[in-house]
Structures are given as C-alpha cells and as structure tokens.
C-alpha positions as CSV (number, residue, x, y, z in Angstrom):
1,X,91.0,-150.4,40.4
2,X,92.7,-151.2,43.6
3,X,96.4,-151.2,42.2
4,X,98.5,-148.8,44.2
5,X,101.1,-146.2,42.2
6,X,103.7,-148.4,41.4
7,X,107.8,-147.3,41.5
8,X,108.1,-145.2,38.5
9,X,105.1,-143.4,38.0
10,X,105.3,-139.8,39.1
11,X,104.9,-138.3,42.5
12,X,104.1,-135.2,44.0
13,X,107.1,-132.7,43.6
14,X,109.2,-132.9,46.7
15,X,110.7,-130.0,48.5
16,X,108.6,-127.3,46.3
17,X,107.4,-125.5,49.0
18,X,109.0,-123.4,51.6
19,X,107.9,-122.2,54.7
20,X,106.7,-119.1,53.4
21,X,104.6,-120.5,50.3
22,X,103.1,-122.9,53.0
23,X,101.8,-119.3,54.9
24,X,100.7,-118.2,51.6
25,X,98.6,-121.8,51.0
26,X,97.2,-121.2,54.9
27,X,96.3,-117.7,54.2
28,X,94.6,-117.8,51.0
29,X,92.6,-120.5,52.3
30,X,91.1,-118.3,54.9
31,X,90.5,-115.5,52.3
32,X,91.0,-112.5,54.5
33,X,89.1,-110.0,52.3
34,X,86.0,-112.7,51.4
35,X,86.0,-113.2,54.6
36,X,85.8,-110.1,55.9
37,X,82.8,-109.5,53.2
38,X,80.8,-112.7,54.0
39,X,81.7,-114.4,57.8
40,X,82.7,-111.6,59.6
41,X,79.1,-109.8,58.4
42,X,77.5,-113.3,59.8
43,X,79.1,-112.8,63.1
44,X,78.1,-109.5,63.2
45,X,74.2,-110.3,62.6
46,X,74.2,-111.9,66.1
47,X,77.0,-110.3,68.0
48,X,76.0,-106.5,66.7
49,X,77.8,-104.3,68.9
50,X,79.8,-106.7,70.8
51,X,81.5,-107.7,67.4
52,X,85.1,-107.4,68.5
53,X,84.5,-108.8,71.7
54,X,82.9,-112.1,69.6
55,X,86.1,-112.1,66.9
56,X,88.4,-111.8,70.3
57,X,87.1,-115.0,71.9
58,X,86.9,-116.6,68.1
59,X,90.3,-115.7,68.1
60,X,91.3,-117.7,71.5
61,X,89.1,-120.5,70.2
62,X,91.0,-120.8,67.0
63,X,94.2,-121.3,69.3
64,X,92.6,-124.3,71.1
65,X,91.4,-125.0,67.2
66,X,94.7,-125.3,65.9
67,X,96.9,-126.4,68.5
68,X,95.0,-130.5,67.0
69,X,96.7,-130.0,63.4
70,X,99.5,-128.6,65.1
71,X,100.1,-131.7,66.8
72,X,99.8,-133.9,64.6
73,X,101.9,-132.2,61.8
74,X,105.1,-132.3,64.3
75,X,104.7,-135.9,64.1
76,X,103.1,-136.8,60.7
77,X,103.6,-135.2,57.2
78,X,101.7,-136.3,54.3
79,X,99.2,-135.5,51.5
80,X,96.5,-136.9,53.4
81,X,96.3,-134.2,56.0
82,X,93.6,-135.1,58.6
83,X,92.5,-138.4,56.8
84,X,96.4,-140.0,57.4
85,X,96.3,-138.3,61.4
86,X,93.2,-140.2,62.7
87,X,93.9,-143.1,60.5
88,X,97.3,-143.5,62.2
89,X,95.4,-142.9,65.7
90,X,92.6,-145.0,65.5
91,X,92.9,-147.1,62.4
92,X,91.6,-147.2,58.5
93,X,87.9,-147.1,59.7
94,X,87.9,-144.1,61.9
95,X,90.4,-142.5,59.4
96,X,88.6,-143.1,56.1
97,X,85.3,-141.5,57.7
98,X,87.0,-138.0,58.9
99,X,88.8,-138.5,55.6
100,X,85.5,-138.5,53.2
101,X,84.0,-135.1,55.5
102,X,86.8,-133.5,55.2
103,X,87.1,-134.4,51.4
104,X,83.0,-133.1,51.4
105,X,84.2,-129.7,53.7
106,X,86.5,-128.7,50.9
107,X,83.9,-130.1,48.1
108,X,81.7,-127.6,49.6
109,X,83.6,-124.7,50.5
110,X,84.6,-124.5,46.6
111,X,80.6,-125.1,45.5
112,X,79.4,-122.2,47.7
113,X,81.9,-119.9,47.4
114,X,81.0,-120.0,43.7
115,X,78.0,-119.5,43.6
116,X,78.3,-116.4,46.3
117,X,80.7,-114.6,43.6
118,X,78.4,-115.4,40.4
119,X,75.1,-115.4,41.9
120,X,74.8,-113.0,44.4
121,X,78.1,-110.9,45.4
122,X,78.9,-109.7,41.4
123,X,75.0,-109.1,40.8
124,X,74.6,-106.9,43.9
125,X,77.9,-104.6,43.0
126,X,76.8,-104.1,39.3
127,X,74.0,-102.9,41.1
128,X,74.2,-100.9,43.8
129,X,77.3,-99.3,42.5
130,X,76.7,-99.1,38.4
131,X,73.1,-99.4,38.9
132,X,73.0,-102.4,36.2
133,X,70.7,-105.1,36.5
134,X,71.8,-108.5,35.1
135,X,69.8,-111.2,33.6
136,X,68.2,-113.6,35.8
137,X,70.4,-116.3,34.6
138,X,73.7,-115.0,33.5
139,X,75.5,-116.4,36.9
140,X,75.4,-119.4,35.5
141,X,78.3,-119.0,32.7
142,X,79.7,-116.8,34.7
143,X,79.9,-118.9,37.4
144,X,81.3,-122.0,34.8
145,X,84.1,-119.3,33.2
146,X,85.0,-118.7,37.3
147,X,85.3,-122.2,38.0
148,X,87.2,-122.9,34.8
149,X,90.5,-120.2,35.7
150,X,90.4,-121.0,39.0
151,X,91.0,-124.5,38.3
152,X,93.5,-124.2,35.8
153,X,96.1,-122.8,38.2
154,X,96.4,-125.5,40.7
155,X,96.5,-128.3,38.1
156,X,100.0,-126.3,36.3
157,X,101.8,-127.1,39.7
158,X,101.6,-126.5,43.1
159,X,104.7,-123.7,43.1
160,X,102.5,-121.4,41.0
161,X,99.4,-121.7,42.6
162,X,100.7,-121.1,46.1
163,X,103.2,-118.4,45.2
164,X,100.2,-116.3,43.8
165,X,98.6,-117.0,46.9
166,X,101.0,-116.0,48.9
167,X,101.0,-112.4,46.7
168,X,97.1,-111.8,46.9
169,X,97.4,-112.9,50.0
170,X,99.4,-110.4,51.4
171,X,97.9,-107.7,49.2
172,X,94.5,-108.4,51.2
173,X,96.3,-108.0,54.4
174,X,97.5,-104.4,53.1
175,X,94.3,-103.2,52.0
176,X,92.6,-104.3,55.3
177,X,95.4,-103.1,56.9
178,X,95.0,-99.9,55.7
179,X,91.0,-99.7,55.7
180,X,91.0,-100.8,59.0
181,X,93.7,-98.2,60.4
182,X,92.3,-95.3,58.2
183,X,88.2,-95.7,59.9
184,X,90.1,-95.7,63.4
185,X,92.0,-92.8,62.7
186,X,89.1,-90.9,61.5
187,X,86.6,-92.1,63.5
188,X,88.2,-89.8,66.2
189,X,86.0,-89.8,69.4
190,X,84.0,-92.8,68.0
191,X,86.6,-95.0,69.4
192,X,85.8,-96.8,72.8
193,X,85.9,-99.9,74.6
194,X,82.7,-100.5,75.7
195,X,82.4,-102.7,72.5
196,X,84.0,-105.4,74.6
197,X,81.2,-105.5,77.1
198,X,78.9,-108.9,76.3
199,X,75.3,-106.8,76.9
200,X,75.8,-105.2,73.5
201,X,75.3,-108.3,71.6
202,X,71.5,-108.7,73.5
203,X,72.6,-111.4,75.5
204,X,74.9,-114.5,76.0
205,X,73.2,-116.6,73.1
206,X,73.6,-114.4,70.3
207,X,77.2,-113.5,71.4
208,X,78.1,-117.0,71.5
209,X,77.0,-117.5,68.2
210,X,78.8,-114.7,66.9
211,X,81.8,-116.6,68.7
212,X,81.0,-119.9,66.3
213,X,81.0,-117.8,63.4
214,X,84.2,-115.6,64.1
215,X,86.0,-119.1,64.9
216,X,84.7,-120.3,61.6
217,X,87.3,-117.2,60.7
218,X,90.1,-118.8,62.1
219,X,90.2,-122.4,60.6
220,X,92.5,-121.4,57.6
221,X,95.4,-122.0,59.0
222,X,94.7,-126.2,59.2
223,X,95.0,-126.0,55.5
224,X,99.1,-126.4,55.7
225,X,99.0,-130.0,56.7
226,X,98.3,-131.4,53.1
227,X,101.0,-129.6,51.7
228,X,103.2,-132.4,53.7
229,X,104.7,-134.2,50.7
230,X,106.0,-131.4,48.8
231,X,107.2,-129.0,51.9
232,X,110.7,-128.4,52.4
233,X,110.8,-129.5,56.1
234,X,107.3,-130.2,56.7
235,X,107.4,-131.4,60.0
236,X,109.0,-128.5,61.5
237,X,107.7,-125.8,58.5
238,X,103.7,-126.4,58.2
239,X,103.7,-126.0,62.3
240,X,105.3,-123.1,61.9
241,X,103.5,-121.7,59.1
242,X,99.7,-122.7,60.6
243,X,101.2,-120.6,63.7
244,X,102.4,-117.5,61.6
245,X,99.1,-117.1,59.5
246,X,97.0,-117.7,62.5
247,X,98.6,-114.7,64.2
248,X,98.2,-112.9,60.6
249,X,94.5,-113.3,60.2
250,X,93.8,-113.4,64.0
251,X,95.0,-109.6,64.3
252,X,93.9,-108.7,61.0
253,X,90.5,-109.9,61.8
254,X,90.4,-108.3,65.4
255,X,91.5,-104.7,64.0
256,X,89.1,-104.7,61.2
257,X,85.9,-106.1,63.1
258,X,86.8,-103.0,66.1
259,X,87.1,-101.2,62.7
260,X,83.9,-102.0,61.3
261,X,82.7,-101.2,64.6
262,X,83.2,-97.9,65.3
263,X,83.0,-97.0,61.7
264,X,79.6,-98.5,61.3
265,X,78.5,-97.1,64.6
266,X,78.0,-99.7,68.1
267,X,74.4,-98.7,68.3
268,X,73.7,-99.4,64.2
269,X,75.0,-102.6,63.9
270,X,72.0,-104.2,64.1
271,X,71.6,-103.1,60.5
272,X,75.0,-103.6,59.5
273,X,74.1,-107.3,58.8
274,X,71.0,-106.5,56.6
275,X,74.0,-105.1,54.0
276,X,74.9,-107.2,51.7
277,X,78.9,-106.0,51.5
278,X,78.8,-103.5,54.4
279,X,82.9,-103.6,54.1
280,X,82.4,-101.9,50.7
281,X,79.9,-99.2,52.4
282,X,82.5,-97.9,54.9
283,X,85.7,-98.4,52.3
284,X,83.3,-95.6,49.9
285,X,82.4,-93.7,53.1
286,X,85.6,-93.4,54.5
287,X,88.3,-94.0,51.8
288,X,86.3,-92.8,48.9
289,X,85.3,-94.2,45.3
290,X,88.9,-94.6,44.5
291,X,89.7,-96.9,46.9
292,X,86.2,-98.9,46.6
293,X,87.1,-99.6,43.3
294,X,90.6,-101.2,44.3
295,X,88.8,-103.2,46.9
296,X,86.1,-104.9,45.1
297,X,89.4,-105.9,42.5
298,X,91.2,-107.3,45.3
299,X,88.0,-109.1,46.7
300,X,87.5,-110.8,43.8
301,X,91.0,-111.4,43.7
302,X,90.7,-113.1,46.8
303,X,87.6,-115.3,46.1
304,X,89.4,-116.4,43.0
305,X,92.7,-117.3,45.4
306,X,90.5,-118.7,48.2
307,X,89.1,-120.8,45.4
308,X,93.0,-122.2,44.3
309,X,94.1,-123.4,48.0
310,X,90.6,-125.7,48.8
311,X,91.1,-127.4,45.2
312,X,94.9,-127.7,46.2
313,X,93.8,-129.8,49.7
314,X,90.9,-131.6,47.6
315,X,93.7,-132.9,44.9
316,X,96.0,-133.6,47.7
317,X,92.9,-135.7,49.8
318,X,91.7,-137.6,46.6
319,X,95.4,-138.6,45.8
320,X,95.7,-139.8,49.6
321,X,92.8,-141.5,49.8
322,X,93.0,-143.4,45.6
323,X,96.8,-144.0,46.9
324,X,95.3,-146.1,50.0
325,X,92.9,-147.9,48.0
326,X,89.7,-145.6,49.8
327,X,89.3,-144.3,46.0
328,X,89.5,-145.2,42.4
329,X,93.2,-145.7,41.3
330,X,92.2,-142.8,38.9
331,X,92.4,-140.3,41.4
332,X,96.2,-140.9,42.0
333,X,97.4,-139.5,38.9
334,X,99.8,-137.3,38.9
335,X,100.7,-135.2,35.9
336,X,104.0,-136.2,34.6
337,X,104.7,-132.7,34.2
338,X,103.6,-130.6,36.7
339,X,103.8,-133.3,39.3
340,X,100.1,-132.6,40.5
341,X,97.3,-134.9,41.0
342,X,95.6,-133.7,38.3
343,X,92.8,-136.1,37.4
344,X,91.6,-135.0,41.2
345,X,91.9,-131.5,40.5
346,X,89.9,-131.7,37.2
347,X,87.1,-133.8,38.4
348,X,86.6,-131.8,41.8
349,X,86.5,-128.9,40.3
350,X,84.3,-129.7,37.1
351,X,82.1,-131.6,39.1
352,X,81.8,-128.2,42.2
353,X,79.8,-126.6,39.0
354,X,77.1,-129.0,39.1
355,X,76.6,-128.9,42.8
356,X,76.8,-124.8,42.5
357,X,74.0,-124.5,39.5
358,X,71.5,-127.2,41.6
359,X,71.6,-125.1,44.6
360,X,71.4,-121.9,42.9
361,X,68.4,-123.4,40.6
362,X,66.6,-125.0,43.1
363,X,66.9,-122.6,46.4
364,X,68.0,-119.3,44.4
365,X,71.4,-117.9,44.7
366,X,71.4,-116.4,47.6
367,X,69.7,-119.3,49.7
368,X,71.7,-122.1,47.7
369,X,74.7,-120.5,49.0
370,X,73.3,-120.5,52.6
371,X,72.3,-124.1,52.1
372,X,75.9,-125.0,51.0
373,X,78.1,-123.0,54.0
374,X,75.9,-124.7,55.8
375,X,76.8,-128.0,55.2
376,X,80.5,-126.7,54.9
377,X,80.3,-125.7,58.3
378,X,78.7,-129.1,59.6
379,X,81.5,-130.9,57.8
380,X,84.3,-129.2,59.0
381,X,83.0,-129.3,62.4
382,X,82.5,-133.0,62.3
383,X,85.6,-133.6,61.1
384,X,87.2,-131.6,63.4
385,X,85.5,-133.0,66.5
386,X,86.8,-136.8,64.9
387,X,90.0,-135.3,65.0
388,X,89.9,-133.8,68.2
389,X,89.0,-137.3,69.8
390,X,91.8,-139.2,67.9
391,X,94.2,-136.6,69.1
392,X,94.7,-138.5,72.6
393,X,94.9,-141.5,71.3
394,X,98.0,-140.9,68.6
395,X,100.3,-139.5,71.2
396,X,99.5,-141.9,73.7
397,X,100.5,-145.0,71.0
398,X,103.4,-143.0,70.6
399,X,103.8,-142.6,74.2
400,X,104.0,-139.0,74.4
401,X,101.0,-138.4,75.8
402,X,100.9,-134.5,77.8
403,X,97.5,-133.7,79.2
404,X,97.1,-130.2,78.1
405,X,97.9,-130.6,74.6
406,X,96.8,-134.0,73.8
407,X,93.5,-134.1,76.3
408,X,92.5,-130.8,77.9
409,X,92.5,-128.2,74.8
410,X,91.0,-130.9,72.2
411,X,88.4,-131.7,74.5
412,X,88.0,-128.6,75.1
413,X,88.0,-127.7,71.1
414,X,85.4,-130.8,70.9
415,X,82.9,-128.9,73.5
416,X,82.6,-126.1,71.6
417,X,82.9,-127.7,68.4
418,X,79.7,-129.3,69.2
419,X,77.8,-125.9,70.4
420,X,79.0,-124.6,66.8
421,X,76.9,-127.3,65.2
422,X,73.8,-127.2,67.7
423,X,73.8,-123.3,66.8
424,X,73.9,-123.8,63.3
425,X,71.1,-126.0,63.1
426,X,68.6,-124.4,66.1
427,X,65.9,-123.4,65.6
428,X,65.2,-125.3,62.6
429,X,64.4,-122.7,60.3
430,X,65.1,-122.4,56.0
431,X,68.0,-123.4,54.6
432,X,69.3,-124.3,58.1
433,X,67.6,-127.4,58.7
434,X,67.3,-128.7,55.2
435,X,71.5,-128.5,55.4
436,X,70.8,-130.7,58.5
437,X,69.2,-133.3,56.9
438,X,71.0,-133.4,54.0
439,X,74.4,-133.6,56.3
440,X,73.2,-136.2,57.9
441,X,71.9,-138.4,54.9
442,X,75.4,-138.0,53.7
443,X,77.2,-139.1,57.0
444,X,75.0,-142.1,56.3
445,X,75.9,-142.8,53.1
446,X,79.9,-142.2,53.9
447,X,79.6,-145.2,56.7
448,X,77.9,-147.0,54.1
449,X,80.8,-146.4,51.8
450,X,83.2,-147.4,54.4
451,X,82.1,-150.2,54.9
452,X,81.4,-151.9,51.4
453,X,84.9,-150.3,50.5
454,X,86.9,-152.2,53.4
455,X,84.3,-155.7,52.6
456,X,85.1,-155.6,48.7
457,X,89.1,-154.3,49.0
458,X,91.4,-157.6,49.0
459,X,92.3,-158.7,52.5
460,X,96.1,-158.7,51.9
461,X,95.9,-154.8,50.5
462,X,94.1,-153.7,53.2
463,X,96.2,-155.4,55.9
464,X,99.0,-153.2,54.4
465,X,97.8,-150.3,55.0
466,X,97.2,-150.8,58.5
C-alpha cells in the first residue's frame, strides 16, 4: 500500500520529449480553438465591446501568471509539477494540499469539457446548421465513446500523444490565424481602436471580469512542468516552452478577440454572448460554408487534443503523488511498454465519465457544465494562489531570493488571483454558488485527507520524503 517503486520496475521514458513537443503539450492544453468557442465568448458576455481591451490586460496578467511555474521549473523538474514545487518550499503538508486541487483542476477540466462537446456543443451544431434534433439522451454514449479515444492515446505513450498535439495544435493556430486576418481584412472601415477604451464594457466591474476570464485563457502554458521526467533538458526546455506557447496563444488570442470584434460589430456584442458558438457565425459569414465546415472538424479536433494533455498532467500527478506515498501504490504503475503511468490514466479517465453523466443528469447539460468550470476555475485558482505564496519561500531556502520575481509579481498574481475567485462566485446566483459550496466541502475533505494520510503513513517513510 505504501511500498515505493522499487529499482527495476519501469519508469517514465527519459529524454522523450523535446522542446518543441513540450510547446505542443502547453498548447494543446489551452485548446486555442475550444477556447476561442467557449472562454473567450464568457469574457465577452461581460466585457462586450471592450473585448480586446479585456484579452490585452488577460494577456499581461498571464505574464505575472506564468512567471511562478517559470520559476520554479528553472530549479525543479519532475512529474509532480506544482505538487513537488510547494512541497520542496514549504514541506509535505502544504505540498500534498496544492497537490490534491491541482489533481481536482485537471479532474475537472476533463469532466466538463466532456460534457460541453456531447451535451451541448455537438447538439447545438446538428442543429442550427443540419437542422437535426437529437434524442434527449444520446450525449451520454456519445460522451462514453469520446472519453474512451481520448484516453487511449495518452496511455500508448507520451511521444504520440504529445506529437499529435503539437500537429492539431498548430493547425488551430492556422485556422484562427487565418479567420482572424480574413474578418480584419474585410471588415474594411469597421476597424478602429476605440475598442480599447474601458467605457465600452459598461463599467470597471464587468471589464474586470472579463479580465478573470481572458486570463483563465492564458494558463495553458503551466501545463509543461509535469512533463519534467521525460523532457530532454527540462530545466532549461519546459521554461522555454511555457514562454514560447504563451507568446503563441497570447497573440493568437489578442488578434482573434479584436477580430471577433469588429466582425461581430462593437455596438452588438452585447448579443454576441447569447450565441452559443458565435466563432462559427462569423467563420460562415465571412469565410463561407466551406470553411465552417473545416472549422467545426478542427474544433472538435481540438476538444479531443485538449482532452489528451490534462489526462497526460493527471497520469503524471497520480504517479507523483502514489510514488510519495500521498496515493495508493497502484497509481505508480507504469506500463512496461509504453512507459506511462497507466493505471492513473485509466482510472482518471474512466472515472471523468461518472462525474460528467451526474452533472449533465442532475443540472442538464448545459448547467452541469457550468457547474463543473466552475469548480475548475476555483481549483486552479486555489492552487495557484498556494503556489504563488510558496514561491518566496523556495528561493529564499535556496538563497536566491530577487524581489521582483520571487515577491512582487506572485503577490501581485495572488491579488488578483483572489478577485478571480470573489467574481466567480458573486452574486450568488445558479450554478455559481452551488460550485462554491461544493469547492469548499471538497477543500474540507482534502485537509481531512491530509491529515489521516500523514497520521497512518509509517514515520520512517514519511521522514524520507521530507
């Protein structure tokens, strides 16, 4: 139960991954295309006209957002990504708790990004552009035959999984590229600046949670540092690569949201919100049929992909923790073959099924997958924020301490970390606050956990692992 892998049993592949199928891990887990379709249209609800102003500032809050892992990985590399950071900075405790939210962020990012495709995104394209009406339930299998391939690819190995990230990836980037490009061409005297003038979003309020969701955008890029134990180089190639995909999706985002923009009109887009996939809208208005068609491939193309990089980081995080003793020894295995920690793999991703078909059944598709980003987004900020305050602490045991990096910008990170979660859960209103509660019952339980897990672990293996 407790017994660490021993010498001899397979590991994680070393040196698999380069620097440039670390971008592609990074990228894929931000899902430029998805994201585009489902948190850029969230952003939008509340910064309406001031969009690109809102996905601007996300954008220079995701550089005070990333510059924490950044730290870190130039001094620590391992499968354990944030859980092995804070543990090293403040001991097993604190480390086991960020550990277990970020373990739940991931959980939950797979869960409701599920049931978005099966229950709500595929539905409303079969309908409003093939006019076919699907059976109440049939999100269900096809939610379960999603799950299923998606899975399958991370537990084969990390090197294919990650290289056909890297490929949708970049396809995404094209098409966006060229959507993007294509509405500012053609929206000829449309174009202006005043969309970068805060009174178009109604006020300060909604503008700043427009911010909260753009930055929500930009937190891809942290998914390198659990590729640590099978990166050529990791210490000097993850920092590299979160720094590279950030500039990616940061000017990606910015062009297509001043895209949507114009496109949409500055004075509509307090109705471009109430559209389901408003991205698909313009791509028929502007680009025609044709080119819808090849967009909703790639978007579910890049659901799928988006879907193979969390699972990677929740195989990597189960094997971390199991390999510390915070989890079942069953968790560690690693497939003698394709040297991935496949019992993790199976079991996250069989279990993300149940969690989908509750929330769909009990809320309905469309608020069940509310309910769950929700809680996604109160995970990762909590675990961000824990890592954010550990971050002094690490450099000055190491006594490297700089004020800028290692205080200023993750206090500063903290601070707004913080007005993220107080906007996501005020005013209390349906599925909001029920995610609240829910996130907090959890937090709850996860100190409970800790605890009983450090009382009933044997003294002399949890000394070593100090």
């Amino acid at each position: 139960m407790y017994g660490k892998a021993s010498i001899g049993k397979p590991k994680l592949m070393k040196n698999a991954l380069g620097f440039w199928a670390i971008v592609g891990q990074t990228i894929a887990f931000t899902a430029p295309l998805a994201s585009v379709v489902t948190s850029l249209t969230g952003a939008a609800l509340y910064a309406r006209g001031a969009l690109p102003l809102a996905i601007l500032i996300s954008v220079i809050s995701g550089i005070i957002w990333v510059n924490t892992p950044y730290q870190y990985s130039s001094k620590v590399a391992s499968s354990g990504g944030f859980y092995t950071f804070t543990k090293k900075a403040l001991g097993r405790t604190y480390g086991l708790f960020d550990g277990l939210i970020y373990l739940m962020f991931e959980y939950t990012i797979l869960a409701n990004t599920t049931l978005f495709f099966a229950g709500v995104l595929l539905p409303s394209i079969l309908s409003t552009y093939m006019g076919i009406s699907t059976p109440k339930y049939l999100w269900i299998p096809i939610l379960i035959i999603f799950v299923l391939l998606f899975t399958a690819l991370p537990y084969f190995g990390v090197k294919p999984s990650v290289r056909y990230a890297l490929f949708g990836a970049f396809l995404e980037i094209g098409l966006l590229l060229v959507l993007g490009i294509s509405i500012i061409i053609l929206a000829g005297h449309h174009n202006t600046v005043s969309v970068f003038i805060p009174h178009l979003s109604g006020g300060i309020a909604p503008l700043f949670e427009g911010i909260v969701l753009g930055t929500f955008l930009m937190t891809g890029a942290s998914g390198a540092v659990y590729m640590g134990e099978e990166a050529k180089m990791p210490k000097n190639n993850i920092k590299k690569a979160m720094i590279v995909s950030f500039i990616i999706t940061g000017a990606t985002f910015l062009m297509i949201s001043y895209a949507f923009t114009i496109g949409w009109g500055v004075s509509k887009m307090g109705d471009f919100a109430t559209k389901l996939v408003p991205g698909l809208i313009l791509a028929n208005e502007y680009l025609g049929f044709p080119f819808l068609i090849i967009m909703v491939i790639l978007l579910f193309n890049s659901i799928f992909v988006s879907m193979v990089s969390p699972l990677n980081v929740l195989g990597r995080i189960g094997y971390s923790l199991s390999e510390d003793h915070a989890l079942y020894g069953w968790f560690a295995k690693i497939h003698p073959k394709y040297k991935t920690p496949s019992n993790t793999i199976l079991f996250m991703g069989l279990t993300s099924i149940i969690a989908s078909v509750a929330a769909g059944l009990i809320l309905g598709p469309f608020y069940g997958y509310i309910f769950l980003i929700t809680l996604a987004g109160l995970a990762l900020f909590a675990g961000h924020i824990m890592s954010d305050f550990a971050l002094p602490f690490f450099f000055r045991a190491m006594k490297e301490f700089k004020f800028v990096w290692h205080l200023l910008l993750p206090a500063v990170s903290l601070f707004i970390l913080l007005f993220g979660i107080y906007y996501s859960v005020y005013p209390p209103l349906f599925p909001y606050f029920q995610a609240t509660i829910l996130m907090g019952i959890l937090l709850v339980l996860i100190g409970i956990y800790v605890i009983f897990k450090f009382r009933s672990v044997p003294k002399q293996i949890k000394n070593s692992q100090e």
